[in-house]
Jmol script that loads the backbone (N, CA, C; Angstrom):
load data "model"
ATOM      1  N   UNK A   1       0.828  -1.172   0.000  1.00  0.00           N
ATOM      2  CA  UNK A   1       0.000   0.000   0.000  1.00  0.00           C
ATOM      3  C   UNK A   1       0.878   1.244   0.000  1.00  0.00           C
ATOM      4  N   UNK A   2       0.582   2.028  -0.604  1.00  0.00           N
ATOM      5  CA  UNK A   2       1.112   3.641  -0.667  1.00  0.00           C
ATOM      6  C   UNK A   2       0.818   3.809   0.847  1.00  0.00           C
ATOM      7  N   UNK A   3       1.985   5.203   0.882  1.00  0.00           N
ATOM      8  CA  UNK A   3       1.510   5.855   2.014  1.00  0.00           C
ATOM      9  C   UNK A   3       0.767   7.215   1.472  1.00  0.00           C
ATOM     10  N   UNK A   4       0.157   7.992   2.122  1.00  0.00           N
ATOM     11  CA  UNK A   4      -0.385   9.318   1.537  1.00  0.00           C
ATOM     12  C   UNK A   4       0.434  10.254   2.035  1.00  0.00           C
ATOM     13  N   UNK A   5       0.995  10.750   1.180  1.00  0.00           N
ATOM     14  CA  UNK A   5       2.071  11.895   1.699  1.00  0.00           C
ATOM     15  C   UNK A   5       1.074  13.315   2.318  1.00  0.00           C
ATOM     16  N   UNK A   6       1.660  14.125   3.052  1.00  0.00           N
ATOM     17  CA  UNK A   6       1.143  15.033   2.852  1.00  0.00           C
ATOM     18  C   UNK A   6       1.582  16.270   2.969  1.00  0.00           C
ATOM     19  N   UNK A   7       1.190  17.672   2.364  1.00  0.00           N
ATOM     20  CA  UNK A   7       2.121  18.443   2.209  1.00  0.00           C
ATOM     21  C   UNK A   7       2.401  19.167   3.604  1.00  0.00           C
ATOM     22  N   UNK A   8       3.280  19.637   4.093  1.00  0.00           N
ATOM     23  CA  UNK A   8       3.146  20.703   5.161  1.00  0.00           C
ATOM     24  C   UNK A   8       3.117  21.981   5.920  1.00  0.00           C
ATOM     25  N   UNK A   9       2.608  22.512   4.282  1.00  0.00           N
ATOM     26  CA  UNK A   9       2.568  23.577   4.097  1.00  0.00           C
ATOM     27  C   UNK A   9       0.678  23.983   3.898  1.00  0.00           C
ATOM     28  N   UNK A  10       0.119  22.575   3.617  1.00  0.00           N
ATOM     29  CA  UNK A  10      -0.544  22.529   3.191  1.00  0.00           C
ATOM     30  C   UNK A  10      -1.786  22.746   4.187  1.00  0.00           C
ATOM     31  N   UNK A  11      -1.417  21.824   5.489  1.00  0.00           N
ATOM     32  CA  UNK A  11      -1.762  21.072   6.773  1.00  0.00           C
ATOM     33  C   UNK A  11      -1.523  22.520   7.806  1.00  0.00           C
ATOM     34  N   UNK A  12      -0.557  23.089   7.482  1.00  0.00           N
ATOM     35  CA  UNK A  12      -0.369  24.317   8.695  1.00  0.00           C
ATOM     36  C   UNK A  12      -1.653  25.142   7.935  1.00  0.00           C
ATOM     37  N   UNK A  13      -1.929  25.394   6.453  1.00  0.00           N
ATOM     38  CA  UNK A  13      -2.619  26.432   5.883  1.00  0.00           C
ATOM     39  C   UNK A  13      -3.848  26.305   6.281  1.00  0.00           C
ATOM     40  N   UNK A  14      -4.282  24.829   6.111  1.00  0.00           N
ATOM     41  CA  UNK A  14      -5.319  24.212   6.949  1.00  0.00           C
ATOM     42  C   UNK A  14      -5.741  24.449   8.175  1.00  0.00           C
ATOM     43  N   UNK A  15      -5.028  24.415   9.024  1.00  0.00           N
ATOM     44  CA  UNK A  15      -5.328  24.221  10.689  1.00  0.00           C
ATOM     45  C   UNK A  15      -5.297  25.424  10.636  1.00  0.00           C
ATOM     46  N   UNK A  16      -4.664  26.777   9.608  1.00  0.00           N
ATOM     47  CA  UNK A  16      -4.686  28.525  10.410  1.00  0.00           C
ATOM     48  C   UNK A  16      -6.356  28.397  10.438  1.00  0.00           C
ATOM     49  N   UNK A  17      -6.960  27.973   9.102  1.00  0.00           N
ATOM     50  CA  UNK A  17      -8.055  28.507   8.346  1.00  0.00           C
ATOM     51  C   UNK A  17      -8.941  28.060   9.311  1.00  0.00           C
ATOM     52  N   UNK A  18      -8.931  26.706   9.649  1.00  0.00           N
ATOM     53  CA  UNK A  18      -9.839  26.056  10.784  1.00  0.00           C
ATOM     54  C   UNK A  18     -10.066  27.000  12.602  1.00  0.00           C
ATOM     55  N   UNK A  19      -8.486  27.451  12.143  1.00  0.00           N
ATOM     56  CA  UNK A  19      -8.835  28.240  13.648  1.00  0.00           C
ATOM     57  C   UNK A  19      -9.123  29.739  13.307  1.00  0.00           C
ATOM     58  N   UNK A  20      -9.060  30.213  12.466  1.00  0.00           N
ATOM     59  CA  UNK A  20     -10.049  31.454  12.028  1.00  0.00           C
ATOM     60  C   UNK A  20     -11.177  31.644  12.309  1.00  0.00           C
ATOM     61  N   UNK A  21     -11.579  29.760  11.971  1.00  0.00           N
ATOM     62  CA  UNK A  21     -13.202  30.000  11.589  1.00  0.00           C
ATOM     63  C   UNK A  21     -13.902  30.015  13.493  1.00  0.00           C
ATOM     64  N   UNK A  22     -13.004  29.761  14.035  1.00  0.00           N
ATOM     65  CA  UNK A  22     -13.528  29.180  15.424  1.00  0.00           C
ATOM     66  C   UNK A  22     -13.996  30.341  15.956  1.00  0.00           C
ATOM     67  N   UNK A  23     -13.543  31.503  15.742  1.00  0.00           N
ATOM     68  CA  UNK A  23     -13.585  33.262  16.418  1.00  0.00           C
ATOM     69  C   UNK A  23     -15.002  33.922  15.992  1.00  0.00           C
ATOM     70  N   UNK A  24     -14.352  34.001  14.618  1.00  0.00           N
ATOM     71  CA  UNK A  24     -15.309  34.499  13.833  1.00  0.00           C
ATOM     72  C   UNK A  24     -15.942  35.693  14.182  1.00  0.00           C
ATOM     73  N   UNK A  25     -16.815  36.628  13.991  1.00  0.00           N
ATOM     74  CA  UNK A  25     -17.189  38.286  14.218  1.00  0.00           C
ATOM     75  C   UNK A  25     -17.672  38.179  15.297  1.00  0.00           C
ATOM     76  N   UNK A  26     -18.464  37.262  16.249  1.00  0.00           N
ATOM     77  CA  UNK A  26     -18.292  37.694  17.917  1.00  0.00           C
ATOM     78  C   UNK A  26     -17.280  38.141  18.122  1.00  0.00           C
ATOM     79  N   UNK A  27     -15.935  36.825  17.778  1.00  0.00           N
ATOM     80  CA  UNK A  27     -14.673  36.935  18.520  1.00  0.00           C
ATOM     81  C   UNK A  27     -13.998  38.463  18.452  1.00  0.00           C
ATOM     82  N   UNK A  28     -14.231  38.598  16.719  1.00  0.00           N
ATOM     83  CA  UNK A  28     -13.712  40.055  16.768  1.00  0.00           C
ATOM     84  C   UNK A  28     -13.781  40.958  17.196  1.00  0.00           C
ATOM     85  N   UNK A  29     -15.499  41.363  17.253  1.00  0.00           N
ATOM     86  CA  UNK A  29     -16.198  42.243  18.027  1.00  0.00           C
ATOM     87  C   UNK A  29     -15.439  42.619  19.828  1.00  0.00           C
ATOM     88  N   UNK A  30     -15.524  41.554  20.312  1.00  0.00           N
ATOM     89  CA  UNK A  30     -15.268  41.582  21.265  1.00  0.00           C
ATOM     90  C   UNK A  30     -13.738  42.111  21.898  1.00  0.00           C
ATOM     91  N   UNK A  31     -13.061  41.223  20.854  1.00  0.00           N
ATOM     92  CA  UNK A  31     -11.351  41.775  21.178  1.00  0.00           C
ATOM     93  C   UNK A  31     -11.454  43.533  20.900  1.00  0.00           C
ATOM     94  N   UNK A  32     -12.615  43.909  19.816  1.00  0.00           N
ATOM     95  CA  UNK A  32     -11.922  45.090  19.334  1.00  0.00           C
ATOM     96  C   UNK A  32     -12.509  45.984  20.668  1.00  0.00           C
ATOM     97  N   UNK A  33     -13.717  45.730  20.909  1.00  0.00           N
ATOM     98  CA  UNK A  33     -13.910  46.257  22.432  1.00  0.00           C
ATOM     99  C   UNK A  33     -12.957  46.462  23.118  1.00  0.00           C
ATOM    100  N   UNK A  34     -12.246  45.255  23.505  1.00  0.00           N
ATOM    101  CA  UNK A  34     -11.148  45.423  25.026  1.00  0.00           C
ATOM    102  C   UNK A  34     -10.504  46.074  24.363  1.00  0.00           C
ATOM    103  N   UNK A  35      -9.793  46.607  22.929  1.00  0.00           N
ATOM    104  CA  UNK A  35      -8.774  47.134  22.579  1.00  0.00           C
ATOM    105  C   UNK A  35      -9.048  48.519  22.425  1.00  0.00           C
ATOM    106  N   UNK A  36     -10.502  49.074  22.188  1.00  0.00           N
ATOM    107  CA  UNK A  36     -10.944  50.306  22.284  1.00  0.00           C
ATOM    108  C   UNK A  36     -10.754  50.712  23.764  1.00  0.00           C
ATOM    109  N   UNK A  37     -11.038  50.273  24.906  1.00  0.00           N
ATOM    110  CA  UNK A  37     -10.865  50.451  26.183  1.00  0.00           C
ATOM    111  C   UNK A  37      -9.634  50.461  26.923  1.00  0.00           C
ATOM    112  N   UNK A  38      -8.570  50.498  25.939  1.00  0.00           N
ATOM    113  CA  UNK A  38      -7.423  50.645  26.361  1.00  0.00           C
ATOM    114  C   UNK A  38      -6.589  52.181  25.613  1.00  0.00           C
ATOM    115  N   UNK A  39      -7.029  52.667  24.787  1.00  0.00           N
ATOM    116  CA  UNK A  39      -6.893  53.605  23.808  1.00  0.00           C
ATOM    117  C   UNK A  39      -7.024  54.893  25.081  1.00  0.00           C
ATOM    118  N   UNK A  40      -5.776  55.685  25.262  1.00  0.00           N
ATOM    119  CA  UNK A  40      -5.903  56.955  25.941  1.00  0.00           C
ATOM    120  C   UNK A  40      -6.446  57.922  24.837  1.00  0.00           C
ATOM    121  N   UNK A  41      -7.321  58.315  24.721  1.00  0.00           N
ATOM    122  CA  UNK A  41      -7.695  59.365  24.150  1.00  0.00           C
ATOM    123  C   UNK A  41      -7.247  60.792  24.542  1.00  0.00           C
ATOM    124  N   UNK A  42      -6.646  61.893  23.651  1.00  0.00           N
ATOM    125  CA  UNK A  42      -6.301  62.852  23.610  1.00  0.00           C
ATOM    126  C   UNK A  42      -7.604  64.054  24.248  1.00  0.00           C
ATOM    127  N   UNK A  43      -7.519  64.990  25.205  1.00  0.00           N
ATOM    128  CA  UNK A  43      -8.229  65.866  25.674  1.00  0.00           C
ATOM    129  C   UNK A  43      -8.571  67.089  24.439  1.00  0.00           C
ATOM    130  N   UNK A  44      -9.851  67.635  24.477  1.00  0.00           N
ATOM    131  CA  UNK A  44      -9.883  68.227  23.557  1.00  0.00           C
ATOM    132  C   UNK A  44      -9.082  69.708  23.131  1.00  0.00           C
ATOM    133  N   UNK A  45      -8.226  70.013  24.498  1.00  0.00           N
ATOM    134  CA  UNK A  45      -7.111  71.041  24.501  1.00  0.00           C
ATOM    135  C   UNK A  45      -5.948  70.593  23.783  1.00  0.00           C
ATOM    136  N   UNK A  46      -5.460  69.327  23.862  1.00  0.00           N
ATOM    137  CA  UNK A  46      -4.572  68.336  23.087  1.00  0.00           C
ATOM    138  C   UNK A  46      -5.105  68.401  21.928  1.00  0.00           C
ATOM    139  N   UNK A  47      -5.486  68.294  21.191  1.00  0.00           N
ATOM    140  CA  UNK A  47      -6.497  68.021  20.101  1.00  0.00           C
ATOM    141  C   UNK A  47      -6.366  69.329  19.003  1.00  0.00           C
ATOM    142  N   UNK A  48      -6.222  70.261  19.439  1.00  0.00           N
ATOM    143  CA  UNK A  48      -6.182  72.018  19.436  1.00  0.00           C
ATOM    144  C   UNK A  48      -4.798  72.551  19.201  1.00  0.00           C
ATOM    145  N   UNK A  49      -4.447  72.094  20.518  1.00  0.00           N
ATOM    146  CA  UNK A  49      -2.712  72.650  20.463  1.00  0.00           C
ATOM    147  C   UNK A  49      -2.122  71.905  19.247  1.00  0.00           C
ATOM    148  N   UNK A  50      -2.344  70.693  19.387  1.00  0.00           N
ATOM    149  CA  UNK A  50      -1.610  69.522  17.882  1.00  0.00           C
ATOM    150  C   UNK A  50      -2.129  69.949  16.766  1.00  0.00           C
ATOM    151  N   UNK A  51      -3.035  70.233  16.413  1.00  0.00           N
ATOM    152  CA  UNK A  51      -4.017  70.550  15.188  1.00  0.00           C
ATOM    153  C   UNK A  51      -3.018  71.854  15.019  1.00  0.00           C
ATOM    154  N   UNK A  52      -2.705  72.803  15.885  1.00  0.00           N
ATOM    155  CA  UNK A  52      -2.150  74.482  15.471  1.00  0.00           C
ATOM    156  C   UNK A  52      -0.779  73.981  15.479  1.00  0.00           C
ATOM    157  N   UNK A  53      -0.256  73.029  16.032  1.00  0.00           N
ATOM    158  CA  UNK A  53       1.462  72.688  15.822  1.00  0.00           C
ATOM    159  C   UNK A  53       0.964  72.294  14.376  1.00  0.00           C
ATOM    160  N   UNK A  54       0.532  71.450  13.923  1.00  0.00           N
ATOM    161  CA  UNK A  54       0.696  71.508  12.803  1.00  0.00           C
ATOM    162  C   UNK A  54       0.381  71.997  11.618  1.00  0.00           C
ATOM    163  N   UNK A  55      -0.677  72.852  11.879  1.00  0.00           N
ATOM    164  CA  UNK A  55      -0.430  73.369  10.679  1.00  0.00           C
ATOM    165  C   UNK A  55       0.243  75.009  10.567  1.00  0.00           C
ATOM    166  N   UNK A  56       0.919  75.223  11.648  1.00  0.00           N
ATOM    167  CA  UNK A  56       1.613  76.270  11.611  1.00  0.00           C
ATOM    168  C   UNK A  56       2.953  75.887  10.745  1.00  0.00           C
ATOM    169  N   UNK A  57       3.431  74.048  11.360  1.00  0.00           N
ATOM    170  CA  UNK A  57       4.618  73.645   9.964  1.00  0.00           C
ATOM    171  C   UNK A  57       4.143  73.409   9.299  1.00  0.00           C
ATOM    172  N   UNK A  58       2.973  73.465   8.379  1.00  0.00           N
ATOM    173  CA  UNK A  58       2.778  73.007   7.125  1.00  0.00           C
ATOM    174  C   UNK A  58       2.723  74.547   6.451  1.00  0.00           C
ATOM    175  N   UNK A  59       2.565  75.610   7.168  1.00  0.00           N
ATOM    176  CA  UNK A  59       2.425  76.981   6.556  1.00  0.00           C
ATOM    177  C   UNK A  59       4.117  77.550   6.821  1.00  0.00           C
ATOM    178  N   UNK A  60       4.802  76.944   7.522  1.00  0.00           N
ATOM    179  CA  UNK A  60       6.047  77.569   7.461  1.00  0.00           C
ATOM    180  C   UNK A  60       6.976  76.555   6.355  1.00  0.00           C
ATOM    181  N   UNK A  61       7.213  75.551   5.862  1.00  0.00           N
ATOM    182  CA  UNK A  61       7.057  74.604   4.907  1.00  0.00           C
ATOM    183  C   UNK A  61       6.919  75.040   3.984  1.00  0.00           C
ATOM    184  N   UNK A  62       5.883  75.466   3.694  1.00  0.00           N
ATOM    185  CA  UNK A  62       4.802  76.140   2.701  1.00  0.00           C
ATOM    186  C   UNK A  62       5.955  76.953   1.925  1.00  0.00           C
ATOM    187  N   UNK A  63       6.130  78.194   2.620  1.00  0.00           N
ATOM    188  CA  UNK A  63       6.729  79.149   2.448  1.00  0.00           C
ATOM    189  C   UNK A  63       8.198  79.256   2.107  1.00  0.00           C
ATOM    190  N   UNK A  64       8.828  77.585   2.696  1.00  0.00           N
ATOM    191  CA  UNK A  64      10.238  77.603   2.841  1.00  0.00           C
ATOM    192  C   UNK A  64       9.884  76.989   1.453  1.00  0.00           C
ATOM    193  N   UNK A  65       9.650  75.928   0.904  1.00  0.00           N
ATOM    194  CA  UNK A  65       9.190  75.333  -0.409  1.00  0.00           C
ATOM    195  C   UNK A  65       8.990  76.274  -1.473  1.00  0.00           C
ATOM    196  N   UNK A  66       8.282  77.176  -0.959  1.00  0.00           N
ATOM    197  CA  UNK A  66       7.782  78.928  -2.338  1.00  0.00           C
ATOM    198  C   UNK A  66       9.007  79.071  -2.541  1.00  0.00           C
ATOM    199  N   UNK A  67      10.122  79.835  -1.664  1.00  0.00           N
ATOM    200  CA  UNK A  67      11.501  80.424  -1.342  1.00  0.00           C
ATOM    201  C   UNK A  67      12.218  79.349  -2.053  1.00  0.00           C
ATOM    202  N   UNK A  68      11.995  78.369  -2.157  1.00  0.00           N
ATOM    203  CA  UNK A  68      13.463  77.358  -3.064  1.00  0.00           C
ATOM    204  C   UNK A  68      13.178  77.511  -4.302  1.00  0.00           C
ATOM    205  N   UNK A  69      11.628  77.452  -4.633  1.00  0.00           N
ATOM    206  CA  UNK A  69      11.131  76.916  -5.944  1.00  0.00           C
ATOM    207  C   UNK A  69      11.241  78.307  -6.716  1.00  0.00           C
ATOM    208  N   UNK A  70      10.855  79.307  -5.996  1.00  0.00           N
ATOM    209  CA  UNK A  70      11.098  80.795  -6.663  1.00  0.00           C
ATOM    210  C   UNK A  70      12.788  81.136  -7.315  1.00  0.00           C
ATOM    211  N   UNK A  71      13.326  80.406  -5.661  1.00  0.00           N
ATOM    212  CA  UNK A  71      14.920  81.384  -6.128  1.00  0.00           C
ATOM    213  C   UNK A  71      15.250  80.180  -7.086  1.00  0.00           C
ATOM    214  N   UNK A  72      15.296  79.019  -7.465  1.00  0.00           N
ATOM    215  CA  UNK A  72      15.767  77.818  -9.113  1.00  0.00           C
ATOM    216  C   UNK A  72      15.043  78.113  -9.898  1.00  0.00           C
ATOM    217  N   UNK A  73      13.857  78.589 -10.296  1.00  0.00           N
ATOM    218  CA  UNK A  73      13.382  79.061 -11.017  1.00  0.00           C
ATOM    219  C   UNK A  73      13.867  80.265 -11.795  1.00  0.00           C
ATOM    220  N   UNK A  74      14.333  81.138 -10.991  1.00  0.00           N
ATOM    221  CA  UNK A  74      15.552  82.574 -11.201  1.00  0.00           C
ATOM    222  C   UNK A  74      15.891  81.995 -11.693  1.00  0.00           C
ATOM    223  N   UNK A  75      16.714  81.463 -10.958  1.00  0.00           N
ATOM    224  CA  UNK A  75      18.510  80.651 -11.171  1.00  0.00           C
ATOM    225  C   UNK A  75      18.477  79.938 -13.031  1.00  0.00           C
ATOM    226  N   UNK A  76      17.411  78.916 -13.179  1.00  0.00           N
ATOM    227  CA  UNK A  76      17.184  78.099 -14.369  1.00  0.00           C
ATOM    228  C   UNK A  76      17.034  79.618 -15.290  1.00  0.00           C
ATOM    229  N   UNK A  77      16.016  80.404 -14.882  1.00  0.00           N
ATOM    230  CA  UNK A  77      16.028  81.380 -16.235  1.00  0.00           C
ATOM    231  C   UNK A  77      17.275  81.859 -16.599  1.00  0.00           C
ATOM    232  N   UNK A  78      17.677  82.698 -15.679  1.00  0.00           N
ATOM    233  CA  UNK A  78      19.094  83.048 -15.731  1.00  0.00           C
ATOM    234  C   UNK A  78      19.824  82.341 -16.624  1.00  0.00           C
ATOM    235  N   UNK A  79      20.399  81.141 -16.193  1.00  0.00           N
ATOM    236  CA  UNK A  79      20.739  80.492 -17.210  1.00  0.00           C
ATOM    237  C   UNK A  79      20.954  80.118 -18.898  1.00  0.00           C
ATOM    238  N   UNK A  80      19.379  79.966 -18.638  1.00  0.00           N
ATOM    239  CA  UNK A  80      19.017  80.040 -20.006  1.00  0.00           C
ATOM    240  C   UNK A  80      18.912  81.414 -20.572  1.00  0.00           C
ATOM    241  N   UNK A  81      18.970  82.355 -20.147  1.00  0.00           N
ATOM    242  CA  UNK A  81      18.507  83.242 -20.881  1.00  0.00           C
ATOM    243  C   UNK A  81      20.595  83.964 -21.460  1.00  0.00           C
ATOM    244  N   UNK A  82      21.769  83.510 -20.649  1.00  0.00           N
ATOM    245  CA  UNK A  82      22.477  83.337 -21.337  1.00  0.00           C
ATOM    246  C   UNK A  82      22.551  83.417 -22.377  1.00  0.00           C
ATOM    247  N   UNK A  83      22.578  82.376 -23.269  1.00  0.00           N
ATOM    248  CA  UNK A  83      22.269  81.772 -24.724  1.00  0.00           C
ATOM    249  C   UNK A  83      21.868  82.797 -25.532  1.00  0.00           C
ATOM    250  N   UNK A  84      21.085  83.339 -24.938  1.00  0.00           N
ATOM    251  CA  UNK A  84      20.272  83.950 -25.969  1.00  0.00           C
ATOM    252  C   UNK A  84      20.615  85.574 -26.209  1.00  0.00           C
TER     253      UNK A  84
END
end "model"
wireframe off; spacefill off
backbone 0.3
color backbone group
């Protein structure tokens, strides 16, 4: 008689899928609960101050980005206008 080989890659893929199914959307539900209840939530003064930290660097950024792109822009005309 043969033996039946079997793969074991095949058998681990198996047994994940089998224990997936065991949880299933209670299970999830539930973990995501305990994991929401652990989440420090930020105060709404936190919330404010972070919101104005950032977009005070996205407006100073802003500006440092204008200042490069303006002065190579010179710079490239300049250049070119050499030539001519």
């Amino acid at each position: 008689m043969a033996k039946k080989e079997t793969d074991p890659k095949a058998a681990k893929a198996a047994a994940k899928a089998e224990k997936a199914k065991k949880g299933g959307l209670k299970k999830y539900l539930k973990d995501l609960k305990s994991e929401l209840k652990k989440v420090v939530w930020p105060s709404r003064k936190q919330v404010i101050n972070n919101s104005g930290v950032v977009i005070t660097v996205m407006g100073i950024m802003g500006l440092f980005l204008f200042a490069i792109d303006t002065g190579l822009a010179a710079v490239i005309k300049a250049v070119l206008s050499i030539g001519s």
